[in-house]
LOKOL-565371 format. One record per atom (N, C-alpha, C): residue number from 1; atom name; x, y, z. Coordinates in Angstrom, 2 decimals, padded with zeros to 5 digits, m for minus. Example, Ala and Ser with C-alpha at 12.3 -4.5 7.8 and 13.67 -1.06 7.14 Angstrom:
+-----+------+---------+---------+---------+
: pos : site :      c1 :      c2 :      c3 :
+-----+------+---------+---------+---------+
:   1 :    N :  013.19 : m005.69 :  007.80 :
:   1 :   CA :  012.30 : m004.50 :  007.80 :
:   1 :    C :  013.20 : m003.30 :  007.80 :
:   2 :    N :  012.85 : m002.25 :  007.08 :
:   2 :   CA :  013.67 : m001.06 :  007.14 :
:   2 :    C :  012.90 :  000.03 :  007.87 :
+-----+------+---------+---------+---------+
//
This chain:
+-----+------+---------+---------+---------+
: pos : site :      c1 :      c2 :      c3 :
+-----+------+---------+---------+---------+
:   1 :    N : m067.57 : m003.13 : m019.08 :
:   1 :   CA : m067.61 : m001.82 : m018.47 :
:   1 :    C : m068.96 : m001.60 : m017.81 :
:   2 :    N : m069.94 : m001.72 : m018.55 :
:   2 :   CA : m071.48 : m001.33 : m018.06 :
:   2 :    C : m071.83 :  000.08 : m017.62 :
:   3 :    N : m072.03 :  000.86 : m018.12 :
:   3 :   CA : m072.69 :  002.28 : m017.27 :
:   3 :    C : m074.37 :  002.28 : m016.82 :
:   4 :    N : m074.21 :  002.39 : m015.90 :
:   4 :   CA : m075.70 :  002.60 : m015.28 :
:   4 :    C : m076.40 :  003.71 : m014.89 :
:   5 :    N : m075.99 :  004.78 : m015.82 :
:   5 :   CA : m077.30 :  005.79 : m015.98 :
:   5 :    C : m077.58 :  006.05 : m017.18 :
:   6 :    N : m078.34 :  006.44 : m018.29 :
:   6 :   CA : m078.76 :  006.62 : m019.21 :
:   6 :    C : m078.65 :  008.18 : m019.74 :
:   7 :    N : m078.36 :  008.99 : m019.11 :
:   7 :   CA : m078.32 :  010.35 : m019.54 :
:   7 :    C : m076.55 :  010.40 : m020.38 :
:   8 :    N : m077.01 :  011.27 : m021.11 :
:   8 :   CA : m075.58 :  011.93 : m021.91 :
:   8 :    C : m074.49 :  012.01 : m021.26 :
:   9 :    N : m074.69 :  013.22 : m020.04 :
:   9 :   CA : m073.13 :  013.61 : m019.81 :
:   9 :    C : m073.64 :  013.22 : m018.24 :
:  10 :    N : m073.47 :  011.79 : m018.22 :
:  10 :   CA : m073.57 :  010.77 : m016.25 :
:  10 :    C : m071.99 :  010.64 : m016.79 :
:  11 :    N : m071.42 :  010.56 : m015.61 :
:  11 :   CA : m070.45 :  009.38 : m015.52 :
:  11 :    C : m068.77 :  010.26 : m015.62 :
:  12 :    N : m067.89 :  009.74 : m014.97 :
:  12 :   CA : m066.54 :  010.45 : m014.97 :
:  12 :    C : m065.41 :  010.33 : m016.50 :
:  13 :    N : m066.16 :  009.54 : m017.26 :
:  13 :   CA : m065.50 :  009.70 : m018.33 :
:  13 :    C : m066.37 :  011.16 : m019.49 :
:  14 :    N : m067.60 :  011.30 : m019.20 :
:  14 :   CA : m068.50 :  012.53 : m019.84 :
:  14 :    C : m067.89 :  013.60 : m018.95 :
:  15 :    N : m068.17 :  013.49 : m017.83 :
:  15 :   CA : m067.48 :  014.35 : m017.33 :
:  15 :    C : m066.11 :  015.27 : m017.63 :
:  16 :    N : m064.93 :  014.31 : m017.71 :
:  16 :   CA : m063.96 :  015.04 : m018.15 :
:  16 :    C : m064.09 :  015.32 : m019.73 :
:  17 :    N : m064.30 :  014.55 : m020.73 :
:  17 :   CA : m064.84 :  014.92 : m021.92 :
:  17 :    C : m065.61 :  016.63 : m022.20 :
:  18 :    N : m066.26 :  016.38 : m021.03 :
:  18 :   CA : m067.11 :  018.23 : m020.84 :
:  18 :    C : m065.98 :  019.14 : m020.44 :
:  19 :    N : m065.11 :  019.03 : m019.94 :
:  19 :   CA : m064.49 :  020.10 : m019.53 :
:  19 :    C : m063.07 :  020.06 : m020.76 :
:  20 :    N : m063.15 :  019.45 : m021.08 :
:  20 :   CA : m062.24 :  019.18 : m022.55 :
:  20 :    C : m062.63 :  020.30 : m023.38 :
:  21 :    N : m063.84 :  020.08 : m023.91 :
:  21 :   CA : m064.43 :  020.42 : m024.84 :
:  21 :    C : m064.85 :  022.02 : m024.71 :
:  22 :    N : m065.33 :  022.07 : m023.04 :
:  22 :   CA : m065.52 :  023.24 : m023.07 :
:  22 :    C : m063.87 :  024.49 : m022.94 :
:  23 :    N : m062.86 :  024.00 : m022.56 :
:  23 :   CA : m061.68 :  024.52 : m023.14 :
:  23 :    C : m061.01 :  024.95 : m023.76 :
:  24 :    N : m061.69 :  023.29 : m024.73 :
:  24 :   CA : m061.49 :  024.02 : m026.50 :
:  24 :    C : m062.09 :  025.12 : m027.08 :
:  25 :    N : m063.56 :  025.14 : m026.63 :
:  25 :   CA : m064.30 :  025.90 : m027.48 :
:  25 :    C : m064.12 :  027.75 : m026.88 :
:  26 :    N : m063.47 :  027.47 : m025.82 :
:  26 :   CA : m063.44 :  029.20 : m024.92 :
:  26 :    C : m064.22 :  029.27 : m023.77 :
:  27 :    N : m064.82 :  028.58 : m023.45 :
:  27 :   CA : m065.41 :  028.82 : m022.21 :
:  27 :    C : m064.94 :  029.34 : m021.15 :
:  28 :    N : m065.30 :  030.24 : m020.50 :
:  28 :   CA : m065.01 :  031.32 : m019.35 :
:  28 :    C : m065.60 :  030.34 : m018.04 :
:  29 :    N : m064.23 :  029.87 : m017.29 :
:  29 :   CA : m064.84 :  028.92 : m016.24 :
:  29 :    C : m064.04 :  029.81 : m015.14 :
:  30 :    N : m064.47 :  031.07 : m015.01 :
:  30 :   CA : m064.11 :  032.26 : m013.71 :
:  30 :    C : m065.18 :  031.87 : m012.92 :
:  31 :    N : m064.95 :  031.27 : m011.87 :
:  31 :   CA : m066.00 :  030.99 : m010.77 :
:  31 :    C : m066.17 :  029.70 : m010.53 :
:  32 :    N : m065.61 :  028.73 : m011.91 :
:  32 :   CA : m065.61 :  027.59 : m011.69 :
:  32 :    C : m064.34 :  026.35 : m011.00 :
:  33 :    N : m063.45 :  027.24 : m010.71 :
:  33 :   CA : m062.04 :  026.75 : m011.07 :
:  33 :    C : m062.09 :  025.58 : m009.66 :
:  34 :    N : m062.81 :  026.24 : m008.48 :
:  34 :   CA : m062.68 :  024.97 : m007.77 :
:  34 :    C : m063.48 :  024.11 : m007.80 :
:  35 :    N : m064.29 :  023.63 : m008.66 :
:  35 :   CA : m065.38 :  022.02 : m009.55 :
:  35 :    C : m064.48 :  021.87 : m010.40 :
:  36 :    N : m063.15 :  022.21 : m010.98 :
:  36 :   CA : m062.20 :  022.27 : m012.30 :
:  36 :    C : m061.24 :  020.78 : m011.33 :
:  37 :    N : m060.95 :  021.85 : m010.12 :
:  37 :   CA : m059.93 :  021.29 : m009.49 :
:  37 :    C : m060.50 :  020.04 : m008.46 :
:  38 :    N : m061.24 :  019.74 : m008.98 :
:  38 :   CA : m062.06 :  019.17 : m007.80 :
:  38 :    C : m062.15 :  017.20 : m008.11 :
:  39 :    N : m061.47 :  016.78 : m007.69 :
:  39 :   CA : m061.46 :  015.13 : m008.22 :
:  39 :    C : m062.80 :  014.54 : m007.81 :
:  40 :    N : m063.78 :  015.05 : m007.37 :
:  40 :   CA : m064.47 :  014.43 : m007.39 :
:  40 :    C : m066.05 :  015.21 : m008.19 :
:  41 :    N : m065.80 :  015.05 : m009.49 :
:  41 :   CA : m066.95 :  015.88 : m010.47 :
:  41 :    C : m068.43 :  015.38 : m010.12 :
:  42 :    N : m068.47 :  014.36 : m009.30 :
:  42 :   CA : m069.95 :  013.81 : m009.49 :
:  42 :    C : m070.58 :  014.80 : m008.45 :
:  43 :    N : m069.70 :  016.04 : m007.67 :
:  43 :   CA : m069.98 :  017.09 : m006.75 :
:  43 :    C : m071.08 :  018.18 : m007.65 :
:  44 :    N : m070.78 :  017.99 : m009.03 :
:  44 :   CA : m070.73 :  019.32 : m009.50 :
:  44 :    C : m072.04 :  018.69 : m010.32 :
:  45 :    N : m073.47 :  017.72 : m010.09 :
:  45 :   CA : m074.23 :  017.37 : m010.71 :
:  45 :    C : m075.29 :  018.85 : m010.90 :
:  46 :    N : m075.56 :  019.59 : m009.67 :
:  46 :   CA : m076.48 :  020.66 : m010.14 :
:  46 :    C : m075.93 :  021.60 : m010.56 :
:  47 :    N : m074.71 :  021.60 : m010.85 :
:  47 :   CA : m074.02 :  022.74 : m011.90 :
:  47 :    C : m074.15 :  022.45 : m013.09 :
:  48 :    N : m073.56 :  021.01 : m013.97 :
:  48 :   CA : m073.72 :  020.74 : m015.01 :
:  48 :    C : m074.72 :  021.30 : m016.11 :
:  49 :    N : m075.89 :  021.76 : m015.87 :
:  49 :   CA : m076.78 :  022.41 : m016.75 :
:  49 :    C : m075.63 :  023.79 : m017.12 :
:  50 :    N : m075.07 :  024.13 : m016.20 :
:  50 :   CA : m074.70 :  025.92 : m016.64 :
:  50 :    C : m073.69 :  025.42 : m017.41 :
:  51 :    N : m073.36 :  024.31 : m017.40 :
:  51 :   CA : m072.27 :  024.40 : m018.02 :
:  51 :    C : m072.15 :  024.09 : m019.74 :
:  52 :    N : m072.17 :  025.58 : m020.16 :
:  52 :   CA : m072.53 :  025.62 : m021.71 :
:  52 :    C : m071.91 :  026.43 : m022.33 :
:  53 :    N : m070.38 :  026.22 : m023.39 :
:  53 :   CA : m070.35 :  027.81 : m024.04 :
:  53 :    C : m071.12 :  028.21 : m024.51 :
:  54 :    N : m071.08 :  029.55 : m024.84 :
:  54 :   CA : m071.91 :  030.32 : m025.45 :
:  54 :    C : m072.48 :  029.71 : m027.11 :
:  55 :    N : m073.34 :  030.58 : m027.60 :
:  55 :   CA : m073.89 :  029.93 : m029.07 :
:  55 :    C : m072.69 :  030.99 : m029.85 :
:  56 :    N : m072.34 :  031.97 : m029.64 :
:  56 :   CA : m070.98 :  032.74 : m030.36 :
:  56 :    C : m069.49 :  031.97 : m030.01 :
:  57 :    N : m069.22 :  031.62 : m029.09 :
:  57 :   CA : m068.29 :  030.66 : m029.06 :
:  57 :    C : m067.96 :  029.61 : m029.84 :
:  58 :    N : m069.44 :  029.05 : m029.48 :
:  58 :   CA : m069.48 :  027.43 : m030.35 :
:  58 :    C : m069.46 :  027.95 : m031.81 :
:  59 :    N : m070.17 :  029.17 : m032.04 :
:  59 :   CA : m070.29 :  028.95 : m033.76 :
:  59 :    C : m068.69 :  029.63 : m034.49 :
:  60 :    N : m068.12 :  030.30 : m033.40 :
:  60 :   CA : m066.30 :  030.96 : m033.92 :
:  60 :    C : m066.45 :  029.80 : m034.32 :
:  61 :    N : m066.28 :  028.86 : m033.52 :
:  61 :   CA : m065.72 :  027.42 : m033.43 :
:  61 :    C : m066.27 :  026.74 : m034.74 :
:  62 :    N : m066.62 :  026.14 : m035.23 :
:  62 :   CA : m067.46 :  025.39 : m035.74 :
:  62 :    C : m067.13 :  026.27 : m037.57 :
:  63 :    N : m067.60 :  027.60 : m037.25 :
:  63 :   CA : m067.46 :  028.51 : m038.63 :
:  63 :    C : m066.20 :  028.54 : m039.12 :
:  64 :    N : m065.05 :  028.28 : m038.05 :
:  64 :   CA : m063.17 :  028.74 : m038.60 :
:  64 :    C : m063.06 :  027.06 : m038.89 :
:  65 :    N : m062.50 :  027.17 : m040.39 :
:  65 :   CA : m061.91 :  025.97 : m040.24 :
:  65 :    C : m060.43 :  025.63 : m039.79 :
:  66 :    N : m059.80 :  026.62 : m039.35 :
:  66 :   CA : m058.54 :  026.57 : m038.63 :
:  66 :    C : m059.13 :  026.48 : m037.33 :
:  67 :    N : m059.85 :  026.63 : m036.47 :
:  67 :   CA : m060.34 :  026.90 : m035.19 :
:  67 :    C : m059.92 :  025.50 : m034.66 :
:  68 :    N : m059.48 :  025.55 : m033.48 :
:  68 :   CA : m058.69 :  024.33 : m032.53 :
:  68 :    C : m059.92 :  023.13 : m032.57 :
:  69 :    N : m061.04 :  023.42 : m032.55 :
:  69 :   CA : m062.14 :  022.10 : m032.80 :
:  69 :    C : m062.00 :  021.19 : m034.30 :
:  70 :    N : m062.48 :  022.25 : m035.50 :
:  70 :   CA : m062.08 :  022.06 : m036.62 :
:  70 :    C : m060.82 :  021.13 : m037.03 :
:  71 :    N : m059.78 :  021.58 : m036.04 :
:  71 :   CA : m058.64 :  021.12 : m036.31 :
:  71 :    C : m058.83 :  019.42 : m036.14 :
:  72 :    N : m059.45 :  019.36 : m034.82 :
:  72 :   CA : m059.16 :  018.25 : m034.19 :
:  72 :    C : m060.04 :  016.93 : m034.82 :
:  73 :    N : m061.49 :  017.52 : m035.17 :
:  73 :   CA : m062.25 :  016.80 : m035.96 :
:  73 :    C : m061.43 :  017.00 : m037.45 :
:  74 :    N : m060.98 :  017.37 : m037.69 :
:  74 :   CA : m060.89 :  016.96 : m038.99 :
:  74 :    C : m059.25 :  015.47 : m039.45 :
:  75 :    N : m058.55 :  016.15 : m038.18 :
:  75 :   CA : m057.86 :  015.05 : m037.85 :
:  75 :    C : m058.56 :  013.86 : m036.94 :
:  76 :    N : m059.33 :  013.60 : m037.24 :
:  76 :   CA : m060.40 :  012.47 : m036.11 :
:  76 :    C : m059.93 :  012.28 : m035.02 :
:  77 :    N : m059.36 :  012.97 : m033.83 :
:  77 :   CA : m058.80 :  013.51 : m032.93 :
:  77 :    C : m059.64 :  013.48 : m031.72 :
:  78 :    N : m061.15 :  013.55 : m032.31 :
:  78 :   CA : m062.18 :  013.49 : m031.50 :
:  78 :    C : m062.83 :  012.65 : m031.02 :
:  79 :    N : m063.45 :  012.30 : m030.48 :
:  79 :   CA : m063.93 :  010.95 : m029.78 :
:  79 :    C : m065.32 :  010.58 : m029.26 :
:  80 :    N : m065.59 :  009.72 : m029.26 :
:  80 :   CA : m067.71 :  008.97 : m029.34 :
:  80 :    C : m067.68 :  010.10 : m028.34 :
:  81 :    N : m067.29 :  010.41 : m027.05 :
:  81 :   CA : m067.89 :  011.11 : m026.02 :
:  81 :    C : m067.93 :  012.80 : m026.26 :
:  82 :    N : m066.84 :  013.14 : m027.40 :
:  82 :   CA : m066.88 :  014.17 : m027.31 :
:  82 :    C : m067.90 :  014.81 : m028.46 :
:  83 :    N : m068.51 :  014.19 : m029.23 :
:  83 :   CA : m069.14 :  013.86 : m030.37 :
:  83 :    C : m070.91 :  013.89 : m029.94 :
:  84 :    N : m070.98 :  013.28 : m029.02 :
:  84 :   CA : m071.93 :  013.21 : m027.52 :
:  84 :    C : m072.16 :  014.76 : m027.26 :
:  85 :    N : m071.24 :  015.21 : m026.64 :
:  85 :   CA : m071.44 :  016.40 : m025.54 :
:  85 :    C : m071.63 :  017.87 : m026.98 :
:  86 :    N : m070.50 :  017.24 : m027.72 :
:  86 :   CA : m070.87 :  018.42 : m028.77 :
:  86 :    C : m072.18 :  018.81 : m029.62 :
:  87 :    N : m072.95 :  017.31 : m029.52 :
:  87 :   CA : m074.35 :  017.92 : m030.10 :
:  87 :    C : m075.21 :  018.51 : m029.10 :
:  88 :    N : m074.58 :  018.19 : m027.58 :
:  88 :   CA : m075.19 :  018.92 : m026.59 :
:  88 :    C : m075.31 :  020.20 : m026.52 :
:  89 :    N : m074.25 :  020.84 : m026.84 :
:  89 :   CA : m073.91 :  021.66 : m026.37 :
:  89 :    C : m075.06 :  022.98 : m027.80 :
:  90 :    N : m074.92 :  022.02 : m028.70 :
:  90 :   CA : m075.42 :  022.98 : m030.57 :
:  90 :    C : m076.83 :  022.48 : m030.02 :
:  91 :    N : m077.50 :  021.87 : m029.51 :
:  91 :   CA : m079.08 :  021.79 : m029.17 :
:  91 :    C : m079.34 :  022.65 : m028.28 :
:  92 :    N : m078.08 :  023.04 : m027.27 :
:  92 :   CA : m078.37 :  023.59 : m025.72 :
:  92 :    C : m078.22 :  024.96 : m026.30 :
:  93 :    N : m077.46 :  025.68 : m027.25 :
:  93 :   CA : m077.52 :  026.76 : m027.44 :
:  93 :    C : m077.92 :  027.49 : m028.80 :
:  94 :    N : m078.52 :  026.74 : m029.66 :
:  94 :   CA : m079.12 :  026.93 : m030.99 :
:  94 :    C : m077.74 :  026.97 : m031.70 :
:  95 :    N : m076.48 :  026.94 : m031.51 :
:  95 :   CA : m075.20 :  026.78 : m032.40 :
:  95 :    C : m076.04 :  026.31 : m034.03 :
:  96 :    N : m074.60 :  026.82 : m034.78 :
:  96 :   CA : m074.81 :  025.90 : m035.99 :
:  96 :    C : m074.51 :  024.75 : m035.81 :
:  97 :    N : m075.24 :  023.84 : m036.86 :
:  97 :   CA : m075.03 :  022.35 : m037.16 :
:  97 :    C : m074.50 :  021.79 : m038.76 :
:  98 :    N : m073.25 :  021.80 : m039.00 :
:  98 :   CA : m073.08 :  021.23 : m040.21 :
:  98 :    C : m073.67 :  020.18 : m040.68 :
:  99 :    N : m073.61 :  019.88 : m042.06 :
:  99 :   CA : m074.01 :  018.49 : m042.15 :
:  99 :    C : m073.78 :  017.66 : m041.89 :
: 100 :    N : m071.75 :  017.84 : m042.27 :
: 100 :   CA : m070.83 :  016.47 : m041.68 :
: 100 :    C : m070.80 :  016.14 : m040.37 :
: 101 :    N : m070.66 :  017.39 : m039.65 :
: 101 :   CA : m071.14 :  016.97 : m037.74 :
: 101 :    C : m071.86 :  016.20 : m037.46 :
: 102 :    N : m073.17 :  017.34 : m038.22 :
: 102 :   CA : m074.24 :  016.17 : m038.29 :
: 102 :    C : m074.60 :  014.73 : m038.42 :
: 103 :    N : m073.80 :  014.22 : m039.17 :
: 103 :   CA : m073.56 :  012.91 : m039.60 :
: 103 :    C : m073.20 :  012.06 : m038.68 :
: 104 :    N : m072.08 :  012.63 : m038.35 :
: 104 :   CA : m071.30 :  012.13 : m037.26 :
: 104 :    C : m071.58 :  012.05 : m036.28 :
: 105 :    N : m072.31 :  013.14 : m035.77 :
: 105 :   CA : m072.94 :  012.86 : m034.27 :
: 105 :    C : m074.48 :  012.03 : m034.19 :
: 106 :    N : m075.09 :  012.09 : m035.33 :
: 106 :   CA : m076.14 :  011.08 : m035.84 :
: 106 :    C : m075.07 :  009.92 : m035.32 :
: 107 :    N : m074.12 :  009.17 : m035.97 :
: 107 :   CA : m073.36 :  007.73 : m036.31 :
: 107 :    C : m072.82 :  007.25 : m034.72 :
: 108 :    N : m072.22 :  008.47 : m034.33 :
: 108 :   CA : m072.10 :  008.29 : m033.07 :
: 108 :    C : m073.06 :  007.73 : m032.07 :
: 109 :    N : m074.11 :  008.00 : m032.39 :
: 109 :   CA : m075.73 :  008.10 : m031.24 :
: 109 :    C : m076.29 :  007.41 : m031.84 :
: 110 :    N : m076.27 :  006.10 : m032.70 :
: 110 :   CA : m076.66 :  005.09 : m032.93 :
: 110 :    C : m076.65 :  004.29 : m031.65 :
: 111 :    N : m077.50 :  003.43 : m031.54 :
: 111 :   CA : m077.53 :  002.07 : m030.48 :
: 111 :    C : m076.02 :  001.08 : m031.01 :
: 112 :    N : m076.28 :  001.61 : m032.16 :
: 112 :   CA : m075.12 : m000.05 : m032.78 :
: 112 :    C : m073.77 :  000.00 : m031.80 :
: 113 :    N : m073.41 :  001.88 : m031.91 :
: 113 :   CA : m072.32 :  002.43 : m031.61 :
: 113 :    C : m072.52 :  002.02 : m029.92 :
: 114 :    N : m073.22 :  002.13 : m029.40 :
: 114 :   CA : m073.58 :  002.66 : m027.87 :
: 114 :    C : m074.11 :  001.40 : m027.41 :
: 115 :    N : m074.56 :  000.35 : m027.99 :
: 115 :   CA : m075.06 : m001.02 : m027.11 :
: 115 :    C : m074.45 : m001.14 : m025.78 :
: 116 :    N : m072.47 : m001.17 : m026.39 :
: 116 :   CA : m071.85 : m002.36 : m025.98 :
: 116 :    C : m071.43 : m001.86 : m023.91 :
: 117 :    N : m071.76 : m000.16 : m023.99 :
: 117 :   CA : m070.73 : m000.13 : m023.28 :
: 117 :    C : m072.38 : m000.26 : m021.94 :
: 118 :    N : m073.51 : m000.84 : m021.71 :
: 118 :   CA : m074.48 : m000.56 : m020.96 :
: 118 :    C : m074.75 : m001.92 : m020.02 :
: 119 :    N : m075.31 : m001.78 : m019.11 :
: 119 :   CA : m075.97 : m002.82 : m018.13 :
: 119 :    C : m076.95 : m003.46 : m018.73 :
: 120 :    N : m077.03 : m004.70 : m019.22 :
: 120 :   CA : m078.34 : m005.27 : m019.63 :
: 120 :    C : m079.95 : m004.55 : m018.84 :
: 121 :    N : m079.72 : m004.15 : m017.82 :
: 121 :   CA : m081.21 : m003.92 : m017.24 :
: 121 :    C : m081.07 : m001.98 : m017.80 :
: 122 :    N : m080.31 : m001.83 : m018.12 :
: 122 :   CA : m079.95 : m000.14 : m018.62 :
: 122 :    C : m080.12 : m000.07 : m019.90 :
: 123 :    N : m080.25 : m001.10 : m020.85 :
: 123 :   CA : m080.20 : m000.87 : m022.43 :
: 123 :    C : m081.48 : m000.34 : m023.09 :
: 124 :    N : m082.29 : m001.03 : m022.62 :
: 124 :   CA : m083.86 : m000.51 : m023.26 :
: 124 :    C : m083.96 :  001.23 : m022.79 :
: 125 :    N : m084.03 :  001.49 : m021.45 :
: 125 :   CA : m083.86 :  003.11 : m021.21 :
: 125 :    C : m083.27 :  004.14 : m022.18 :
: 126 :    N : m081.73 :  003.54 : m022.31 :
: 126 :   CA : m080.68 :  004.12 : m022.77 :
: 126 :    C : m081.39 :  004.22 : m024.58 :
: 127 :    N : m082.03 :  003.16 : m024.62 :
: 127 :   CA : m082.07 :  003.24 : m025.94 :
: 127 :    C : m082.85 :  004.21 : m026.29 :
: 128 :    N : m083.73 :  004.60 : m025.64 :
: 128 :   CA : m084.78 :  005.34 : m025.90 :
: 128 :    C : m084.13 :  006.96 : m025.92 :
: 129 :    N : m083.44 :  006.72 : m024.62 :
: 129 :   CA : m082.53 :  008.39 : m024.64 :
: 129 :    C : m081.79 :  008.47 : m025.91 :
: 130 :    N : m080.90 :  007.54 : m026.41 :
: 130 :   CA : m080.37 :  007.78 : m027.77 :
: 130 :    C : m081.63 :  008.16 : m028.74 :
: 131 :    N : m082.66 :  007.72 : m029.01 :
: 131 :   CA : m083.20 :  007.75 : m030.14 :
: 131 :    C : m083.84 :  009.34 : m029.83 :
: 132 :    N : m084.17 :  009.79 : m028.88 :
: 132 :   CA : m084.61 :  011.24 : m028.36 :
: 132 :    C : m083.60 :  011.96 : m028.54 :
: 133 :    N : m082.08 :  012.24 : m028.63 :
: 133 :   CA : m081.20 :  013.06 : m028.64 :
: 133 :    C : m080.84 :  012.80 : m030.06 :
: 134 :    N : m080.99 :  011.78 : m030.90 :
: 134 :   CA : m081.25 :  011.83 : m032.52 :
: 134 :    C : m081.79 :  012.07 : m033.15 :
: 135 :    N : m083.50 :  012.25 : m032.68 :
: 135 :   CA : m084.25 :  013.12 : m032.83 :
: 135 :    C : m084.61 :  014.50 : m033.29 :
: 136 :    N : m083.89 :  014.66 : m031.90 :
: 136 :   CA : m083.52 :  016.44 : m032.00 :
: 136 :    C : m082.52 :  016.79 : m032.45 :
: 137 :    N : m081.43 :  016.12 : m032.79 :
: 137 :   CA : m080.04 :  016.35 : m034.11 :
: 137 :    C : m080.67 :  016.36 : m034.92 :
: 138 :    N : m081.57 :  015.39 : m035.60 :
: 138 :   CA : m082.04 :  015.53 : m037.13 :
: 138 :    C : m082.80 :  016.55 : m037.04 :
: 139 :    N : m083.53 :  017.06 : m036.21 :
: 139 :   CA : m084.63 :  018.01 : m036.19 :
: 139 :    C : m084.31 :  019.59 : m036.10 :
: 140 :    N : m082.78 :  019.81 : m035.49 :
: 140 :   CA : m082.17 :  020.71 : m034.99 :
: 140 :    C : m081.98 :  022.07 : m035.91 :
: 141 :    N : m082.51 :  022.80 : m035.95 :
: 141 :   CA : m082.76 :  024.26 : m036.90 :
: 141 :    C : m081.19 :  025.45 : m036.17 :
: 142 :    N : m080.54 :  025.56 : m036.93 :
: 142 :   CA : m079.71 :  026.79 : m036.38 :
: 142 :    C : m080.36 :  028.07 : m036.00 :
: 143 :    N : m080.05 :  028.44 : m034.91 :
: 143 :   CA : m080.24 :  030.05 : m034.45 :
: 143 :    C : m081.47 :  029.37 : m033.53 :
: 144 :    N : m081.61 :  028.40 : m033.02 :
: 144 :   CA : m083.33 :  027.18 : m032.05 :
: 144 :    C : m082.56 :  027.06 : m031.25 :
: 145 :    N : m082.52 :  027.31 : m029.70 :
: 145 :   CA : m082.22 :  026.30 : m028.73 :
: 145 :    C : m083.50 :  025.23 : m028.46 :
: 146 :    N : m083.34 :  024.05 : m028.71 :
: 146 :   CA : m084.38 :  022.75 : m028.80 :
: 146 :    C : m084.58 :  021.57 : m027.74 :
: 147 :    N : m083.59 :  021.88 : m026.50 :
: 147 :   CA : m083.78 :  021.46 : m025.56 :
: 147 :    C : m083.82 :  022.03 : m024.35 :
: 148 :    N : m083.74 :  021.53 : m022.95 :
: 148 :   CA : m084.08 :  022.97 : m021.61 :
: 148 :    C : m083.05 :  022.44 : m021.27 :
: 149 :    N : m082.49 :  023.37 : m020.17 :
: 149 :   CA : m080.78 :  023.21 : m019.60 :
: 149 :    C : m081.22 :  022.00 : m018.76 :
: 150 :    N : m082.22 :  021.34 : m018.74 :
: 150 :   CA : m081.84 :  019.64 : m017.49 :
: 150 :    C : m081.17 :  018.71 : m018.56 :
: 151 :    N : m081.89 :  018.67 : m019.46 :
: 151 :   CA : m081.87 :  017.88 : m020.62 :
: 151 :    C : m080.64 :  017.12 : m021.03 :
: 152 :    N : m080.86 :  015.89 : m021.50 :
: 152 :   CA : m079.44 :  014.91 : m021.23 :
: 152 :    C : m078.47 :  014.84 : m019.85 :
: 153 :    N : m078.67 :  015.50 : m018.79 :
: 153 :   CA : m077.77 :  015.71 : m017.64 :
: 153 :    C : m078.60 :  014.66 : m016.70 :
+-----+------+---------+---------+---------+
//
């Protein structure tokens, strides 16, 4: 496969993963609908920062354990990319962070997990971005936003 950019949410598979996720969680995409409809997302690179539910959204989410996220993680339903964007989204808006999330999106953002899918001349970069966005998961305080809206994009 090889991906050749190093940021979080590059690439048309993060891409749709983001608009997944932000679906699930409630996001109000009034204004967005034609970058929704739009086959070609790599249009929508200086939008991507806005694109964040809210920290009350994410935490309905996250707090209900019936809540359509809940659901889906708990049936492992969820996936390395979406696992990715979701700690994005709890750094980007001070959300809560469980432990088990936590875990998980730690396990996820391992190199071990993430070697395979990179360009040999992309791995050392990449590696470094993983170990910076694990960083700030382990470091991540609820009610903190701990990164700036460029961040991972």
């Amino acid at each position: 496969m090889g991906k050749d950019d190093v940021s979080i949410l590059s690439g048309d598979d993060e891409s749709d993963t983001l608009w997944t996720l932000l679906e699930i969680i409630g996001f109000d995409s009034e204004g967005y609908e034609n970058l929704i409809e739009d086959d070609n997302f790599n249009l929508l690179t200086d939008d991507l920062p806005e694109l964040v539910p809210t920290r009350e959204d994410l935490n309905a989410q996250l707090l209900d354990p019936y809540s359509e996220l809940n659901v889906l993680l708990s049936r492992c339903e969820i996936g390395y990319l979406d696992f990715l964007i979701l700690g994005v989204f709890i750094l980007r808006t001070g959300a809560i962070l469980p432990p088990e999330l936590k875990e998980k999106i730690l396990l996820t953002a391992a190199w071990e997990t993430d070697e395979w899918r990179w360009k040999e001349e992309f791995k050392e970069e990449r590696k470094k971005a993983l170990q910076y966005f694990r960083s700030k998961i382990e470091d991540h305080i609820d009610g903190k936003v701990s990164v700036s809206d460029s961040e991972f994009y």
